[in-house]
C-alpha distance (Angstrom), angle and dihedral (degrees) to the residues before:
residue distance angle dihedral
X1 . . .
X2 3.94 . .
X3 3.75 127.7 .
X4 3.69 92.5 -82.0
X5 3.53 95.0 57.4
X6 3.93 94.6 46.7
X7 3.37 91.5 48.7
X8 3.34 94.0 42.9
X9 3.80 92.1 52.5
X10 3.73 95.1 45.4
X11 4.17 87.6 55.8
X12 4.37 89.1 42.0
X13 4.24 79.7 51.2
X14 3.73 99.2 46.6
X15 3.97 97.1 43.6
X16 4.18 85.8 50.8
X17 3.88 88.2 50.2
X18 3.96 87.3 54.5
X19 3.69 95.1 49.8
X20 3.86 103.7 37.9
X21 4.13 79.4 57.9
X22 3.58 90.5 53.4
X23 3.30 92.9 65.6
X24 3.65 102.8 64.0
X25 4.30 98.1 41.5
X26 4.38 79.4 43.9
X27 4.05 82.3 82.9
X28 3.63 91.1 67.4
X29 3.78 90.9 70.3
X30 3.51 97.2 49.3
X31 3.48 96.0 106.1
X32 3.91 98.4 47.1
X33 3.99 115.2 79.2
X34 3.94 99.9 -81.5
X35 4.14 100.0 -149.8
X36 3.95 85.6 50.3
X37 3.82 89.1 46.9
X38 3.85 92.2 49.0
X39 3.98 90.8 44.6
X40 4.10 89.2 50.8
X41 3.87 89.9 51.2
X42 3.71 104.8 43.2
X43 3.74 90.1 36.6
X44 4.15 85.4 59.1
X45 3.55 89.4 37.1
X46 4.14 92.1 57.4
X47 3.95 81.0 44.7
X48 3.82 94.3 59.7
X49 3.65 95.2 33.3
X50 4.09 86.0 53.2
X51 3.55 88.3 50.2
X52 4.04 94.3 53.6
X53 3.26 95.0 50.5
X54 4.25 92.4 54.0
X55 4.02 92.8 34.8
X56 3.83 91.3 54.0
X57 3.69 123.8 37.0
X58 3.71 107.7 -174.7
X59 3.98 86.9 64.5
X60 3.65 85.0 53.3
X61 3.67 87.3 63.3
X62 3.46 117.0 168.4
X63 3.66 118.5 8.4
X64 3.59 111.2 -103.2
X65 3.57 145.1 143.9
X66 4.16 126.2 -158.5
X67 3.98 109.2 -101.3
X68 3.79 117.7 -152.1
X69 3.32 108.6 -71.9
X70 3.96 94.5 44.9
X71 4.12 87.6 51.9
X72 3.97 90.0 58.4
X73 4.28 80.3 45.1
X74 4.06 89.3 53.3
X75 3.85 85.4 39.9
X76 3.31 96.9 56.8
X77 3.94 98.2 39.8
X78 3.85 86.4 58.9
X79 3.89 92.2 43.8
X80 3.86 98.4 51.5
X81 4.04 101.7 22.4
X82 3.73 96.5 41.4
X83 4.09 120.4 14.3
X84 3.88 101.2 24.5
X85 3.72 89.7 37.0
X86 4.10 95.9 51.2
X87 4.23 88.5 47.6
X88 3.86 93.5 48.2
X89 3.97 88.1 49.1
X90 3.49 100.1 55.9
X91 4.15 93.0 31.1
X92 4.31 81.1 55.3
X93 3.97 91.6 41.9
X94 3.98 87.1 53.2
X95 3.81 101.0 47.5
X96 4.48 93.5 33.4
X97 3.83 145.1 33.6
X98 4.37 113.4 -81.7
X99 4.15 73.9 -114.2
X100 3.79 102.7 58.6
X101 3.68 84.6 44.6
X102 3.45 103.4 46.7
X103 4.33 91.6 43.4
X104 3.73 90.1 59.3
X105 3.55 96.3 44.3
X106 3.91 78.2 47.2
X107 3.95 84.2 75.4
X108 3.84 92.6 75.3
X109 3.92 95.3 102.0
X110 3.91 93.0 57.1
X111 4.10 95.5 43.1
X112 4.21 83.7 53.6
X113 3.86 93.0 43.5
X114 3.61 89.3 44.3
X115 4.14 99.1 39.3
X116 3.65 103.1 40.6
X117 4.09 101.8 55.8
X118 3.94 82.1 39.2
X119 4.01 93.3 51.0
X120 4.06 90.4 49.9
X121 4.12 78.7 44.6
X122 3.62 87.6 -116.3
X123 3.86 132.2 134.8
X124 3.56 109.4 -89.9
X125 4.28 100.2 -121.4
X126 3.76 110.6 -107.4
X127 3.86 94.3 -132.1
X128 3.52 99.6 58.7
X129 3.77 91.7 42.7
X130 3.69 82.9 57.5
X131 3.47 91.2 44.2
X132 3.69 101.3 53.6
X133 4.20 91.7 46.7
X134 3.88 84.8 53.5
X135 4.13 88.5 56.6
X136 3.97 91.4 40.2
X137 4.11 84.3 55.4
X138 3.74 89.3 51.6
X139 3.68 94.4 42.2
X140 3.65 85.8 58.4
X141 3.89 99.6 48.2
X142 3.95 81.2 45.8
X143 4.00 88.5 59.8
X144 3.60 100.6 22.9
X145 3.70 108.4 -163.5
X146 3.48 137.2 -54.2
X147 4.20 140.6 169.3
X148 3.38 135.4 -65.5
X149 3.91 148.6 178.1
X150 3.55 124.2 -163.5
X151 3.77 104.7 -90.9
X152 4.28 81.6 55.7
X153 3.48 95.6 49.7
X154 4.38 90.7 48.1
X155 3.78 92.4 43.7
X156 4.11 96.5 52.3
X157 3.71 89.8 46.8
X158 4.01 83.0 49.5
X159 3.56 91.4 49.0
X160 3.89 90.5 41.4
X161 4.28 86.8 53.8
X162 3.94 88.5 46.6
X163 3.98 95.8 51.3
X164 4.24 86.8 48.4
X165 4.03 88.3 47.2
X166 3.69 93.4 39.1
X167 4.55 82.8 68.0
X168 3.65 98.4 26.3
X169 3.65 89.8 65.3
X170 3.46 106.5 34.1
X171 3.94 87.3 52.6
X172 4.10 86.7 66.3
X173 3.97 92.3 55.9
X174 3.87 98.1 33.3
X175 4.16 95.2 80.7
X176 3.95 88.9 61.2
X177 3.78 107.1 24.9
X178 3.64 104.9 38.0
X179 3.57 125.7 -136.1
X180 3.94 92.3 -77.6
X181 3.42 98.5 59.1
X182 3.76 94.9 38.9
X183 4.08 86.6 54.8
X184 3.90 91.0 40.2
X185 4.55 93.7 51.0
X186 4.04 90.8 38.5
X187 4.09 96.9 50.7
X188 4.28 86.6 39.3
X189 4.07 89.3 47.3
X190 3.78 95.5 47.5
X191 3.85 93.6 49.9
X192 3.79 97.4 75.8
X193 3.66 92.4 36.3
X194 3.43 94.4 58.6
X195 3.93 100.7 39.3
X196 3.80 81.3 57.3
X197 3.76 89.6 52.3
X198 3.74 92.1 46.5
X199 4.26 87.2 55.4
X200 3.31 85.6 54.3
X201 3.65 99.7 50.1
X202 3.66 92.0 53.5
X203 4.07 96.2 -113.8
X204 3.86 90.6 131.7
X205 3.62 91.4 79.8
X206 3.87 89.6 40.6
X207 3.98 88.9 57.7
X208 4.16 112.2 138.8
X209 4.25 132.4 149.7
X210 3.53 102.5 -82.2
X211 4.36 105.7 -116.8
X212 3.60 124.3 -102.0
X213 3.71 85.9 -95.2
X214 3.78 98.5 48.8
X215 3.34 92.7 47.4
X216 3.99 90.1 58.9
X217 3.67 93.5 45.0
X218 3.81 90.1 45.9
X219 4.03 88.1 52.4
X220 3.84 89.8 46.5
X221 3.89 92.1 53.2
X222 3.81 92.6 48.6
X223 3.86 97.8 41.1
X224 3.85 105.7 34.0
X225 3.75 103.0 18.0
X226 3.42 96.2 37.5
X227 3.96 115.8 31.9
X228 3.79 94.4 19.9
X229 3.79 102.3 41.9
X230 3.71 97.2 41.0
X231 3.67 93.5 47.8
X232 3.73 84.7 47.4
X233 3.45 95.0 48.9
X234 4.12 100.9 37.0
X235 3.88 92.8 57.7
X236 3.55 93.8 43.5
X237 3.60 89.6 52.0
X238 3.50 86.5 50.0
X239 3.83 97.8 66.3
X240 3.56 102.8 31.5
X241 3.78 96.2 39.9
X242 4.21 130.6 -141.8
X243 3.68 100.1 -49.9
X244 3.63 110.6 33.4
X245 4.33 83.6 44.5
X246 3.67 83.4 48.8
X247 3.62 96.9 67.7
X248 3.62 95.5 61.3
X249 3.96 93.5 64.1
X250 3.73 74.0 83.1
X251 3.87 86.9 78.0
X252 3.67 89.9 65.9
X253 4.07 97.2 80.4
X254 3.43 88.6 47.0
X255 3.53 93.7 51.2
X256 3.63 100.2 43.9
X257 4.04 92.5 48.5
X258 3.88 84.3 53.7
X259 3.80 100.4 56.6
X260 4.23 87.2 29.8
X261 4.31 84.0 59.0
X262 3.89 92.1 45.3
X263 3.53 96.8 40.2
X264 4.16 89.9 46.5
X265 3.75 92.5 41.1
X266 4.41 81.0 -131.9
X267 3.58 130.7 130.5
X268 4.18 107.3 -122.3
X269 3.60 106.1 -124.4
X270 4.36 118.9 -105.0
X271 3.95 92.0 -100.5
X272 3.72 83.7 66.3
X273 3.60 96.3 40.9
X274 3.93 92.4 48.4
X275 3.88 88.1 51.6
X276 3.86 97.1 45.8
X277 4.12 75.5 58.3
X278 4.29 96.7 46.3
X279 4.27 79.2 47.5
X280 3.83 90.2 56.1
X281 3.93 87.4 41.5
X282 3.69 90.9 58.7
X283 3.80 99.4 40.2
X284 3.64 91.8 53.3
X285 4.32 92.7 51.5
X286 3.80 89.6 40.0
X287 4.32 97.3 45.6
X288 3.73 90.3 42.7
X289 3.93 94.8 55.8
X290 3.34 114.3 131.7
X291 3.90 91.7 17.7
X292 4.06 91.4 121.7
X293 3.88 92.7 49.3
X294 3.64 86.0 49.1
X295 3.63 100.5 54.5
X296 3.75 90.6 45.2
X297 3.71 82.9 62.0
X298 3.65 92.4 53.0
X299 3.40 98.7 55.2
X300 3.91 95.4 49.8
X301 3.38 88.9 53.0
X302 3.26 104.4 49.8
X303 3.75 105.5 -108.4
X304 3.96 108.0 -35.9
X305 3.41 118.7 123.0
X306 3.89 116.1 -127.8
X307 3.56 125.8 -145.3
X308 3.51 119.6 -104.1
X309 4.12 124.4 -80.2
X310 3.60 111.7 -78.0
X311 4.22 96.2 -109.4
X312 4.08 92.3 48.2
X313 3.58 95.0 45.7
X314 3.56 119.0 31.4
X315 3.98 126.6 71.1
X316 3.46 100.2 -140.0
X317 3.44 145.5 -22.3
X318 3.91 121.7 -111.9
X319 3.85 86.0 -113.7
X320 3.59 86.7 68.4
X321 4.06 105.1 43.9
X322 3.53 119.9 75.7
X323 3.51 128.1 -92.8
X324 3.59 112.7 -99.1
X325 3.68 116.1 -124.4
């Protein structure tokens, strides 16, 4: 791999970290009303993200603004990655056990390594297919298995759809926008949509000050799992493109059994440690793909490190972004 691509991965790693931990302090807001909750954080989140973008130029970049086409992009990033996806989560966590849930969401490393190449029309590449089933298997032995009706089993395949969308599309905009912007338009897009959604729930009449402690967890979500982890995880998605980034949503069950163990004060059990270690197996064969190749390269020219083959490394091709109008 070249610098990029470490770099890259390290960001992709440290975003994953944030939101597997999420997961487990996400129960203390499960008595507030949840679309009003999400509306709070992602309408502080835009805030902050607003106020990065005017505090520091040089992450401005150039000037731009989204045309048409990359405003239905933004829209549906924050309709699949963050309103859709947050409704289908706690729909799935209703009707089936966290561990059914979270082993199909598992899944998201094979629907990148399998959507990207075929997006580009490419072949998807065999060792990163292979790599993303052997994370899937370890997300599974990290969940183990669970119950499950119906309505579960359709809304953690939703949510699994929404959290392959959610990088799919922000992969077309990334290139021009950067991840800032990208963060910034998604979290300002989903507010309305899910203060609508809230209405129509019925939370208005459910309205209360958030506690001491939901406020904290609130600002958490907005500041680290929001701004932090998606600029994290945007501008490593950026370098390493869809379905190498893809492999490090595997991070997430390690992450969330982590902060579930130290929030619980309990031991998890070896299943789960043994498939925190098959994850690890599988990020290391799918983040060094292409290594060999690479250092090939190297050697016939003389030293310099090339950047990675165009269908492990970049996010999309132009034939596969919109046109911009």
């Amino acid at each position: 791999m070249n610098r990029d691509s470490y770099a890259g991965a390290a960001l992709c790693t440290f975003g994953m970290i944030i939101l597997g931990g999420s997961f487990s302090l996400s129960r203390l807001l499960l008595d507030y009303p949840v679309l009003t909750g999400q509306t709070v954080r992602y309408t502080l989140a835009a805030a902050l993200l607003a106020a990065l973008l005017r505090l520091f130029p040089r992450l401005r970049g150039v000037a731009v603004r989204p045309d048409r086409r990359e405003l239905l992009v933004l829209a549906g990033v924050a309709l699949f990655g963050l309103v859709l996806f947050n409704v289908l989560l706690l729909t799935a966590l209703e009707h089936a056990d966290p561990a059914v849930v979270g082993t199909v969401v598992g899944a998201a490393p094979l629907g990148l390594a399998l959507t990207g190449p075929l997006l580009r029309r490419e072949r998807p590449a065999a060792r990163l297919v292979v790599a993303a089933l052997i994370v899937v298997g370890g997300t599974a032995l990290v969940h183990g298995t669970g119950a499950t009706d119906t309505v579960g089993t359709l809304a953690a395949l939703g949510t699994l759809v929404c959290e392959v969308m959610f990088s799919l599309l922000a992969a077309i905009v990334l290139p021009r926008l950067g991840a800032v912007r990208v963060s910034a338009w998604s979290c300002g897009l989903a507010v309305p949509m899910l203060a609508v959604a809230a209405l129509v729930a019925g939370e208005a009449g459910r309205l209360r000050p958030p506690t001491a402690t939901e406020t904290l967890t609130l600002l958490y979500l907005a500041v680290l799992m929001t701004v932090v982890a998606f600029l994290a995880w945007f501008t490593g998605l950026g370098r390493l493109g869809v379905e190498r980034a893809g492999m490090f949503t595997g991070v997430v069950p390690a992450a969330t059994l982590v902060a579930t163990a130290l929030q619980d004060r309990a031991m998890p059990d070896l299943s789960q440690v043994l498939g925190v270690l098959v994850v690890a197996g599988g990020l290391v064969l799918g983040a060094t793909t292409g290594l060999k190749a690479g250092l090939r390269d190297m050697a016939r020219s003389g030293g310099t490190v090339p950047p990675l083959p165009p269908e492990t490394s970049r996010p999309l091709s132009s034939a596969a972004r919109p046109a911009r109008g």
